[in-house]
GUKOLMI-586537 format. One line per field, with one value per residue: residue number from 1; residue in one letter; x, y, z of N, C-alpha, C, O in turn. Coordinates in steps of 0.05 Angstrom, whole numbers, plus 5000, padded with zeros to 4 digits. Each point is the difference from the previous one (the first is absolute). Last residue first. Example, Ala and Ser with C-alpha at 12.3 -4.5 7.8 and 13.67 -1.06 7.14 Angstrom:
residues 2
dokol = [2, 1]
nuti = [S, A]
neast = [5257, 4996]
nnorth = [4955, 4863]
nup = [5142, 4995]
caeast = [5016, 4982]
canorth = [5024, 5024]
caup = [5001, 5000]
ceast = [4985, 5018]
cnorth = [5022, 5024]
cup = [5014, 5000]
oeast = [5010, 5021]
onorth = [5022, 5000]
oup = [5004, 5013]
END
This chain:
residues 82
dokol = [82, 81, 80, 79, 78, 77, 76, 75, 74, 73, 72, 71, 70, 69, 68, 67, 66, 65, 64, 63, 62, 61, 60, 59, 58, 57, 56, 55, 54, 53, 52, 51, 50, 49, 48, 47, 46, 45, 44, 43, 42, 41, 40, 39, 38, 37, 36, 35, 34, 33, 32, 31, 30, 29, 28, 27, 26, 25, 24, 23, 22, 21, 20, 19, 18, 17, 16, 15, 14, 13, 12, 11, 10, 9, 8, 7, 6, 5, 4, 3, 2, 1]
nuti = [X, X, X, X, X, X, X, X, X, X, X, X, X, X, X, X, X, X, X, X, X, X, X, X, X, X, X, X, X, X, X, X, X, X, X, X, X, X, X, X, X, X, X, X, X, X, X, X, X, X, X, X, X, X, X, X, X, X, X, X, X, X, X, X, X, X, X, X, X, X, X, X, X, X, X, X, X, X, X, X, X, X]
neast = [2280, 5001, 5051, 5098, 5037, 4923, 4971, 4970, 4914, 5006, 4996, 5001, 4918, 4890, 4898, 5021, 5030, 4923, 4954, 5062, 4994, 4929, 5017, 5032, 4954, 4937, 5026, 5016, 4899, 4967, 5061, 4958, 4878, 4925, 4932, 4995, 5000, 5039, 5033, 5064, 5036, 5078, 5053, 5143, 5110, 5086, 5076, 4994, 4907, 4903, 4949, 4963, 4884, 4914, 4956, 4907, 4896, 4942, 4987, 4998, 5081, 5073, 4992, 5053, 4992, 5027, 4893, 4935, 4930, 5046, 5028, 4968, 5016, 4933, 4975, 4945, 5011, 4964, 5036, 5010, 4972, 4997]
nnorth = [8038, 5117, 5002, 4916, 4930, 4912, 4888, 4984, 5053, 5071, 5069, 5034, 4945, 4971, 5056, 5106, 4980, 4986, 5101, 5054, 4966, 5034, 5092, 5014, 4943, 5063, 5048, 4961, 4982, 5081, 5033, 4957, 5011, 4935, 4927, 4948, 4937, 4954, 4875, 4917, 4872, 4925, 4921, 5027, 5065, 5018, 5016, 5059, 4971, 5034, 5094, 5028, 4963, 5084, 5083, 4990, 5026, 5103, 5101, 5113, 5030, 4999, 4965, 4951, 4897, 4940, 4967, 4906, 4909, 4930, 5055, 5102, 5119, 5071, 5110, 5065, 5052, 5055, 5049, 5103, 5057, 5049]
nup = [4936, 5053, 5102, 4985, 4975, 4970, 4983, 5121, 5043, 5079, 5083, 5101, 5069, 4986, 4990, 4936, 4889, 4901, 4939, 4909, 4889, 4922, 4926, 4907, 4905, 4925, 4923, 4889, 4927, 4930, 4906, 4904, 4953, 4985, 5047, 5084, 5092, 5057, 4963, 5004, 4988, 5053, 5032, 5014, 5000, 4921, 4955, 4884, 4914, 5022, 4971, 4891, 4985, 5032, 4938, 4936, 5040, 4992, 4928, 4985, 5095, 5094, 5111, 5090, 5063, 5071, 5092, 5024, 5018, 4913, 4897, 4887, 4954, 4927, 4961, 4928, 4921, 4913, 4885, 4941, 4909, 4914]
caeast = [4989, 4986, 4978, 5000, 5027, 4996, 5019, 5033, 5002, 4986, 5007, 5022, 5034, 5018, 4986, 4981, 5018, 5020, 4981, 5004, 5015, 4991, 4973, 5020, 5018, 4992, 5000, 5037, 5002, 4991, 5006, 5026, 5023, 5000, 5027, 4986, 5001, 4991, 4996, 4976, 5001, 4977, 4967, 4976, 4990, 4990, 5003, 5029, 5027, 5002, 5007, 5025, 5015, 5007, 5014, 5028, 5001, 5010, 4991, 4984, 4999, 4979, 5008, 4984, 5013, 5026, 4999, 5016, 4990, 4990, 5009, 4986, 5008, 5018, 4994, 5012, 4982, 4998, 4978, 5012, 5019, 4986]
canorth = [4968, 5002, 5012, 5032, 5006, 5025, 5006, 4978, 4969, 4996, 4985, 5005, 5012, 4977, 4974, 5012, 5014, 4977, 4982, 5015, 4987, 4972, 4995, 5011, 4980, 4977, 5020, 5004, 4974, 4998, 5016, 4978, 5012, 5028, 5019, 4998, 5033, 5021, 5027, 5015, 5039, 5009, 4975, 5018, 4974, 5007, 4988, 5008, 4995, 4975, 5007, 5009, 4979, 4977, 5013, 4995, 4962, 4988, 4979, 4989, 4986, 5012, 5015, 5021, 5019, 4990, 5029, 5019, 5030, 4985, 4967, 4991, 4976, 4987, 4966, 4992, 4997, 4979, 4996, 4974, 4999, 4990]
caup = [4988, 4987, 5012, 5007, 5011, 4992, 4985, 4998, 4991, 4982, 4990, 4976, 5005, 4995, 5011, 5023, 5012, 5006, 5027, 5028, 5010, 5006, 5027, 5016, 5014, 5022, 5031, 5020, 5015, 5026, 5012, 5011, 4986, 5005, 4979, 4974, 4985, 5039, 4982, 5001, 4980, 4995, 4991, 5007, 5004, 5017, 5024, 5017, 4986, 5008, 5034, 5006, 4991, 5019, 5020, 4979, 5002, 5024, 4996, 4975, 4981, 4971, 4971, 4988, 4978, 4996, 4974, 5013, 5012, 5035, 5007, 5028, 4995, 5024, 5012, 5027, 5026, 5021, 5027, 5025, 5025, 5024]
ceast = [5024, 4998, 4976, 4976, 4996, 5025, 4993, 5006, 5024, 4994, 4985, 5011, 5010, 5026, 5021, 4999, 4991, 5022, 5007, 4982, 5004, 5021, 5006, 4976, 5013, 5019, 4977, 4999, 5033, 4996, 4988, 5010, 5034, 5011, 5001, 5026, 4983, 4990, 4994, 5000, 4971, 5007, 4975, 4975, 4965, 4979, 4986, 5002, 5025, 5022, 5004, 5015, 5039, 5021, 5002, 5027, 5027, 5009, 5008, 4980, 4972, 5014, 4978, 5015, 4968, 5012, 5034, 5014, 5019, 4985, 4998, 5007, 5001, 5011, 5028, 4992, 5030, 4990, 5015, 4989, 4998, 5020]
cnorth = [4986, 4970, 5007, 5003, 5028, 5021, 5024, 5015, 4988, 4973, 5004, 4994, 5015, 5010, 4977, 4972, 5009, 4999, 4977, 4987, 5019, 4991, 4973, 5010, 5021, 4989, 4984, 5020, 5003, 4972, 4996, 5021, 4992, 5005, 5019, 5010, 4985, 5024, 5009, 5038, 5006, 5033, 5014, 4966, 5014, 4976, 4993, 4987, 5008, 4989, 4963, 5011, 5003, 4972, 4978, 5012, 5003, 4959, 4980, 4981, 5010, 4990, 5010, 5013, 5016, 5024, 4997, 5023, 5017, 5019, 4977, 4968, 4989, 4976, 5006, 4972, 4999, 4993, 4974, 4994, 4972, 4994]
cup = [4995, 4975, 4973, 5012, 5009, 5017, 4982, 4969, 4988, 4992, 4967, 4988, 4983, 5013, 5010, 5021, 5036, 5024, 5004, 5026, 5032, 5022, 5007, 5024, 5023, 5007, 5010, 5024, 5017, 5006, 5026, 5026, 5017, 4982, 5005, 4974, 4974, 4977, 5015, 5000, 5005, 4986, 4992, 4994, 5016, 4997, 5024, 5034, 5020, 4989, 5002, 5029, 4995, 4982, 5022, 5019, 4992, 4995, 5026, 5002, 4987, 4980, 4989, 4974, 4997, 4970, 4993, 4972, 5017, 5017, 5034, 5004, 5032, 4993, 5019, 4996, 5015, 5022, 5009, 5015, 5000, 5022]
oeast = [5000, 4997, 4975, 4983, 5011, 4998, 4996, 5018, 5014, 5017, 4978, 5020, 5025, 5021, 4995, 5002, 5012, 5002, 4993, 5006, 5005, 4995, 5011, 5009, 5002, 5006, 4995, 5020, 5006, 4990, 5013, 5009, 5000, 5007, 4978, 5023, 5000, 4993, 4985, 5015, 4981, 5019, 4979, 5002, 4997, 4992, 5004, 5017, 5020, 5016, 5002, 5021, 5018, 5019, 5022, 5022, 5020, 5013, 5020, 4976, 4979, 5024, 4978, 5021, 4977, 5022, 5012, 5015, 4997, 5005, 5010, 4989, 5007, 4988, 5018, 4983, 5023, 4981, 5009, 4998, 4980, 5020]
onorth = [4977, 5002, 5001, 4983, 5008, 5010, 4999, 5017, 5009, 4982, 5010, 5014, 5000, 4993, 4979, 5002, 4996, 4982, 4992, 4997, 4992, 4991, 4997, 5008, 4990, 5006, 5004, 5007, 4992, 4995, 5003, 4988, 4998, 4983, 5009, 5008, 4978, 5020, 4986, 5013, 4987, 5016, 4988, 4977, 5018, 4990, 4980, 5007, 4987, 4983, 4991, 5013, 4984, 4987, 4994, 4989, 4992, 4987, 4985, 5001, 5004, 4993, 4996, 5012, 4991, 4999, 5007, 4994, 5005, 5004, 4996, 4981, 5014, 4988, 5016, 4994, 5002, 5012, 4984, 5015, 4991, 4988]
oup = [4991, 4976, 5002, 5003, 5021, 5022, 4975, 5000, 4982, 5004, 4996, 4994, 4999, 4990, 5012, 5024, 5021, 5016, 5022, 5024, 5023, 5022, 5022, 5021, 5022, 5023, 5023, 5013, 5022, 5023, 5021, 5020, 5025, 4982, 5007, 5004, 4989, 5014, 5013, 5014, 4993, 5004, 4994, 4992, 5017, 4979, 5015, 5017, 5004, 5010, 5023, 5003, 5005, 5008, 5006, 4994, 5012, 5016, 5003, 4994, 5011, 5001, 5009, 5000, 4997, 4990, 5020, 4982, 5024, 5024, 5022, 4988, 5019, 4981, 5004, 4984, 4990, 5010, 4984, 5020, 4989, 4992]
END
């Protein structure tokens, strides 16, 4: 059986602060917390997919992020691709 995941956001003082995919988006935020990143909200942008096309949502997602922001990516999404 393929690999299914989703897209979410991590979101601090309403302001979009990380676009990722994930298995398991809570257990993935919770380890986004272990390393530092400072956030108040997770919220899921993607139904389950197959892992192949939730990683060309986030790499949509973050490119319309981008669109909106200078060309910036959210504070702690170091690449173009998350």
């Amino acid at each position: 059986m393929p690999k299914k995941s989703r897209t979410y956001a991590l979101w601090n003082k309403g302001k979009k602060v990380y676009i990722g995919e994930s298995e398991d988006p809570l257990k993935r935020a919770e380890q986004h917390t272990d390393e530092g990143k400072k956030f108040d909200r997770v919220e899921t942008t993607s139904r389950t997919m197959k892992i192949e096309n939730a990683q060309n949502r986030q790499a949509d997602q973050l490119q319309t992020y981008r669109r909106g922001h200078g060309g910036r990516n959210p504070k702690y999404n170091k690449t173009d691709e998350g």
